[in-house]
N, C-alpha and C positions, 0 to 999 in steps of 0.2 A: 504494500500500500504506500503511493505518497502524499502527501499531505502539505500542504502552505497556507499562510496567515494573509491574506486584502483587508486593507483599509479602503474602506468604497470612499472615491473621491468625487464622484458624478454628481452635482448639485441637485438631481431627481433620485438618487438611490439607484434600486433595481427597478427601472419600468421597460415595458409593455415595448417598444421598440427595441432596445439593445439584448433583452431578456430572450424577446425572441429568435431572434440572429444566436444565442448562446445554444439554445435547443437544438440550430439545424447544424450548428460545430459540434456540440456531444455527442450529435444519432451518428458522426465520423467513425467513432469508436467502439470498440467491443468493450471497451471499459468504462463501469461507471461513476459520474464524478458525481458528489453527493456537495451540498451547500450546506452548512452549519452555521447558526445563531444564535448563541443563548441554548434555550434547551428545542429550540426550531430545527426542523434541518428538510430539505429537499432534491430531490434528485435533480440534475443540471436539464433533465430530458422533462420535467413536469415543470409545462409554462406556470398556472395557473396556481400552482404549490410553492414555487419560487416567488412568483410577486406577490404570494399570500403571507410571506412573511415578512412582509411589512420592513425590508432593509435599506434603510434612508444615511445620506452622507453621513463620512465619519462613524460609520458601522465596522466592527471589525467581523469579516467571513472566514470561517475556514473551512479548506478547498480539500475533499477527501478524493483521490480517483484510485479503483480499487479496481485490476480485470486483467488480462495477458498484454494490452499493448499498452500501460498504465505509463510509462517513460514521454511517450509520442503523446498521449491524451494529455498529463498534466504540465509537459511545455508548451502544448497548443491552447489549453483551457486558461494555463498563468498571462498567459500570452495576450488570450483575444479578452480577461478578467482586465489587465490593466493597460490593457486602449481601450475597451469599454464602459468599465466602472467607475 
């Protein structure tokens, strides 16, 4: 498993436009990357469970991605998290 710490810097959080572009980067992989909140957490592939937790700037996320091509998923995920977020 690896695992990294985002400070959300996006003046909107996680919304509805970049959140979605994140879903059609995770279906890439056979691994999956999971979002963590506090005691919240959601898979990177469930739009609607991601923006349901309510992660607004200055949020710290951490980034679980857990599966066989887990190397390639959480450079790509750290990647497209902080020009997105």
């Amino acid at each position: 498993m690896k695992e990294f710490k985002y400070v959300i810097t996006d003046p909107v959080g996680i919304h509805a436009r970049p959140a979605g572009l994140l879903v059609k980067e995770a279906k890439n992989f056979k691994s999956t990357a999971t979002f963590i909140k506090g005691d919240k957490s959601a898979k990177a592939t469930a739009l609607m469970k991601l923006m349901g937790m309510g992660i607004k700037q200055g949020d710290e996320v951490t980034i679980q991605i857990e599966g066989e091509d887990e190397e390639v998923c959480a450079a790509a995920i750290e990647k497209f998290v902080k020009e997105n977020f």
